[in-house]
C-alpha positions, 0 to 999 in steps of 0.5 A, a space after each residue: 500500500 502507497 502511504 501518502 499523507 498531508 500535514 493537516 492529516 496527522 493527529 493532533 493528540 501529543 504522545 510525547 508529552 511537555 515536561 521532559 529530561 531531552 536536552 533543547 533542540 533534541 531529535 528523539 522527541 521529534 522521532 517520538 512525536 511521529 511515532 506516537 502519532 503514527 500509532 495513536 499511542 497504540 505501540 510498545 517501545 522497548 528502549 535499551 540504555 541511552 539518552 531515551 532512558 532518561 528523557 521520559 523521566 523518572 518513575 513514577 511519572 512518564 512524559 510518553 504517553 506509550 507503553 515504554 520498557 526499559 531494557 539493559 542496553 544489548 539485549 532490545 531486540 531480543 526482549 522486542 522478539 519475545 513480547 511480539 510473541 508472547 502477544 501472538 500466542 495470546 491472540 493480543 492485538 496491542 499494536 506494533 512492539 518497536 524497537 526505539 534506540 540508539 546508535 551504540 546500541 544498534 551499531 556496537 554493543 546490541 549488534 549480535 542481538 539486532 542480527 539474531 532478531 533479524 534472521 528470526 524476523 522477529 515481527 517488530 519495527 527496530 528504529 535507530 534515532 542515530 546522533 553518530 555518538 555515545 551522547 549520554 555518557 560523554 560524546 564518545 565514538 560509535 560506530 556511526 560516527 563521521 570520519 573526521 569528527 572529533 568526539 571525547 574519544 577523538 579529541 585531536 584527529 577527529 575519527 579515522 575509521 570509516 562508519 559502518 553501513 548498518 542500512 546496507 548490512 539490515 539489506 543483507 539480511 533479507 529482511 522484508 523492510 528497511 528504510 533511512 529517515 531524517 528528523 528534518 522530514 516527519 512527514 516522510 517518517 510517519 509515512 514508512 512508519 505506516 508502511 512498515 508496519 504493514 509489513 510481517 516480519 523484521 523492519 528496520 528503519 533507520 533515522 538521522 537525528 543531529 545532535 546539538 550537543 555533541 555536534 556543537 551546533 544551536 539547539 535552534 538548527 536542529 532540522 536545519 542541520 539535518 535538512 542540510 544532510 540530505 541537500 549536500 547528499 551526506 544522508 540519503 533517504 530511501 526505502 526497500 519495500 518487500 524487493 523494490 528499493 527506491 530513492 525517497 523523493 526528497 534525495 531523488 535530486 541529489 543523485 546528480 552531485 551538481 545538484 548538491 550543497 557544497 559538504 562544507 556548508 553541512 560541515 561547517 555547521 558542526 563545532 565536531 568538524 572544526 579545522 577540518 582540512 580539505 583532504 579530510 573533506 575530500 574523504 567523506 565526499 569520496 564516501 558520500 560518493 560510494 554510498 550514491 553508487 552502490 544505493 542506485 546500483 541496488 536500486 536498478 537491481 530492486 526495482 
C-alpha cells in the first residue's frame, strides 16, 4: 500500500508529552512525536540504555504517553522478539512492539542481538534515532560516527575509521523492510512508519537525528542541520519495500552531485568538524560518493 499523507492529516493528540529530561533542540522527541502519532499511542517501545532512558523521566511519572520498557542496553531486540510473541500466542492485538534506540546500541554493543532478531524476523519495527555518538555518557565514538569528527574519544584527529553501513548490512539480511529517515522530514517518517508496519516480519528503519550537543551546533538548527544532510547528499533517504528499493523523493535530486550543497556548508555547521582540512573533506565526499553508487546500483537491481 502507497502511504501518502498531508500535514493537516496527522493527529493532533501529543504522545510525547511537555515536561521532559531531552536536552533543547533534541531529535528523539521529534522521532517520538511521529511515532506516537503514527500509532495513536497504540505501540510498545522497548528502549535499551541511552539518552531515551532518561528523557521520559523518572518513575513514577512518564512524559510518553506509550507503553515504554526499559531494557539493559544489548539485549532490545531480543526482549522486542519475545513480547511480539508472547502477544501472538495470546491472540493480543496491542499494536506494533518497536524497537526505539540508539546508535551504540544498534551499531556496537546490541549488534549480535539486532542480527539474531533479524534472521528470526522477529515481527517488530527496530528504529535507530542515530546522533553518530555515545551522547549520554560523554560524546564518545560509535560506530556511526563521521570520519573526521572529533568526539571525547577523538579529541585531536577527529575519527579515522570509516562508519559502518548498518542500512546496507539490515539489506543483507533479507529482511522484508528497511528504510533511512531524517528528523528534518516527519512527514516522510510517519509515512514508512505506516508502511512498515504493514509489513510481517523484521523492519528496520533507520533515522538521522543531529545532535546539538555533541555536534556543537544551536539547539535552534536542529532540522536545519539535518535538512542540510540530505541537500549536500551526506544522508540519503530511501526505502526497500518487500524487493523494490527506491530513492525517497526528497534525495531523488541529489543523485546528480551538481545538484548538491557544497559538504562544507553541512560541515561547517558542526563545532565536531572544526579545522577540518580539505583532504579530510575530500574523504567523506569520496564516501558520500560510494554510498550514491552502490544505493542506485541496488536500486536498478530492486526495482
Amino acid at each position: 500500500m502507497s502511504v501518502r499523507v498531508r500535514i493537516d492529516q496527522i493527529p493532533k493528540e501529543r504522545y510525547s508529552l511537555p515536561g521532559n529530561a531531552a536536552c533543547q533542540g533534541c531529535p528523539h522527541l521529534i522521532g517520538l512525536k511521529m511515532v506516537g502519532k503514527a500509532f495513536r499511542g497504540e505501540a510498545t517501545l522497548v528502549i535499551p540504555a541511552g539518552c531515551s532512558s532518561i528523557i521520559p523521566g523518572y518513575h513514577p511519572y512518564t512524559s510518553l504517553d506509550m507503553r515504554v520498557i526499559h531494557v539493559p542496553f544489548a539485549s532490545a531486540p531480543a526482549v522486542a522478539g519475545g513480547i511480539s510473541r508472547a502477544l501472538k500466542v495470546r491472540g493480543e492485538d496491542a499494536g506494533p512492539v518497536i524497537v526505539w534506540a540508539g546508535d551504540g546500541a544498534t551499531f556496537d554493543i546490541g549488534f549480535a542481538t539486532l542480527s539474531g532478531s533479524a534472521v528470526r524476523d522477529d515481527n517488530i519495527i527496530y528504529i535507530v534515532s542515530d546522533n553518530e555518538a555515545y551522547m549520554n555518557t560523554g560524546v564518545q565514538a560509535s560506530g556511526s560516527t563521521t570520519y573526521g569528527a572529533k568526539t571525547t574519544t577523538t579529541p585531536i584527529l577527529g575519527k579515522r575509521d570509516r562508519r559502518k553501513e548498518i542500512d546496507l548490512i539490515m539489506l543483507m539480511h533479507k529482511i522484508p523492510y528497511v528504510a533511512t529517515a531524517s528528523v528534518a522530514y516527519p512527514l516522510d517518517l510517519y509515512e514508512k512508519l505506516l508502511r512498515a508496519n504493514e509489513i510481517k516480519g523484521f523492519k528496520f528503519i533507520h533515522l538521522h537525528s543531529p545532535c546539538p550537543p555533541g555536534w556543537r551546533f544551536d539547539d535552534s538548527e536542529t532540522a536545519e542541520v539535518a535538512r542540510l544532510a540530505v541537500e549536500t547528499g551526506a544522508w540519503i533517504l530511501f526505502e526497500y519495500n518487500q524487493g523494490k528499493l527506491s530513492i525517497s523523493p526528497m534525495s531523488r535530486p541529489y543523485a546528480d552531485k551538481s545538484r548538491r550543497k557544497p559538504l562544507r556548508l553541512y560541515l561547517e555547521k558542526q563545532g565536531r568538524f572544526r579545522g577540518i582540512s580539505e583532504k579530510e573533506i575530500a574523504i567523506i565526499e569520496e564516501m558520500i560518493d560510494s554510498n550514491w553508487r552502490i544505493l542506485l546500483e541496488l536500486e536498478k537491481i530492486f526495482k
